[in-house]
RODO-2510 file (C-alpha; in nm, 4 decimals, decimal comma):
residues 78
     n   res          X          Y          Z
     1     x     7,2657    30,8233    -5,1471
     2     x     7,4348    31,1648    -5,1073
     3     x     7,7452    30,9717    -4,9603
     4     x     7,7202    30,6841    -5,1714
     5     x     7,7455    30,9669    -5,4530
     6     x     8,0738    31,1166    -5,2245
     7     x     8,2562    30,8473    -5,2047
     8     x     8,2611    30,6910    -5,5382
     9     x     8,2982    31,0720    -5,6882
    10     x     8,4180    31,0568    -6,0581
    11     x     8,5197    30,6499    -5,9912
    12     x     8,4008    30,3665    -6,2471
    13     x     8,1852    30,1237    -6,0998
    14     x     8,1325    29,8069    -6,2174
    15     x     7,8794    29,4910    -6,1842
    16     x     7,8475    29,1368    -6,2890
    17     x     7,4728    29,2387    -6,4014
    18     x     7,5037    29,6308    -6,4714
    19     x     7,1604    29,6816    -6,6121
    20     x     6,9917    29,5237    -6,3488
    21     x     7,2340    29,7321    -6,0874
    22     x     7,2029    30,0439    -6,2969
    23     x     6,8134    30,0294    -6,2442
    24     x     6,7583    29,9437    -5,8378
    25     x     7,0935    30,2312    -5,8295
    26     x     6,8402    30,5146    -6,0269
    27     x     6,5327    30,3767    -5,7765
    28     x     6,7294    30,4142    -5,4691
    29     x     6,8636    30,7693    -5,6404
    30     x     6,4773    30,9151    -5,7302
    31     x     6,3563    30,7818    -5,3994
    32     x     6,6413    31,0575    -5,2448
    33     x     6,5738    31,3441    -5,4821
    34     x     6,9054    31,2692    -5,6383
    35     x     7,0229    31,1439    -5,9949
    36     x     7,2744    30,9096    -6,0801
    37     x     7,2590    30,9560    -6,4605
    38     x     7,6715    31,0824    -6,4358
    39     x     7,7816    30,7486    -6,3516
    40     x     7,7168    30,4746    -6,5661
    41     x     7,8045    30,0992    -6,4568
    42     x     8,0487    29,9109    -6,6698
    43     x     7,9966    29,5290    -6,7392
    44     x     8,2419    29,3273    -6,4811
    45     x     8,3025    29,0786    -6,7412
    46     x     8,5343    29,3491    -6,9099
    47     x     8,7446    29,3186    -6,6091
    48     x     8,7537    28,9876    -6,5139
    49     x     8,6388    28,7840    -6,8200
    50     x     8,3306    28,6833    -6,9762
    51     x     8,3783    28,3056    -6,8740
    52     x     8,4440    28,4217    -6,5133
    53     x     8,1709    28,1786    -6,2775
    54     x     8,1947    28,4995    -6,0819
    55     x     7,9450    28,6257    -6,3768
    56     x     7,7091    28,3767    -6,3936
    57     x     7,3823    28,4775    -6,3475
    58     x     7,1927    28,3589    -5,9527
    59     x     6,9786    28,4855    -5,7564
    60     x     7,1669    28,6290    -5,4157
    61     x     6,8850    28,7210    -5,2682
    62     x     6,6895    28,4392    -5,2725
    63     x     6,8216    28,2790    -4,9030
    64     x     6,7211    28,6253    -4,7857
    65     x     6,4196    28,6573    -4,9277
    66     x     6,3296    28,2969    -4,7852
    67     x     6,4470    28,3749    -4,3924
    68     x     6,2315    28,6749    -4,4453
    69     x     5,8964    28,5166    -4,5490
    70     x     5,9645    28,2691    -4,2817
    71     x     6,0180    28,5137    -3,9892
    72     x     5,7047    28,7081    -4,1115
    73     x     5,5593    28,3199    -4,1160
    74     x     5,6515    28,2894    -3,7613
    75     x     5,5251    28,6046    -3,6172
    76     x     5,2090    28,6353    -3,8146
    77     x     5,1379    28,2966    -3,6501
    78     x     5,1773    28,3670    -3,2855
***
């Protein structure tokens, strides 16, 4: 967190779901003894439009999630 915090200094940052980013961000910064209440994320659909199919909301982690449960699956069962 402390270089996450370096590098992106006084820079905006920006997500295609900024609520959801700004909370799992102030997790990951209480779980380090840091704060992250300086740097607000901006909505990416100011940059690159709100009918953008970059924006539209999906679940990313779900393929991860899956090859997870299954290699957990796998060992449990041997």
């Amino acid at each position: 967190m402390e270089r996450f915090l370096r590098d992106v200094e006084n820079r905006d940052l920006f997500s295609d779901n900024p609520d959801f980013d700004a909370y799992w961000l102030a997790m990951l910064a209480d779980a380090a003894g840091t704060s992250v209440q300086a740097h607000k994320i901006g909505d990416a659909k100011h940059i690159i439009g709100p009918t953008s199919s970059l924006c539209e909301p999906r679940h990313r982690a779900e393929a991860d999630a899956r090859a997870l449960a299954a290699a957990f699956a796998s060992r449990k069962a041997t």
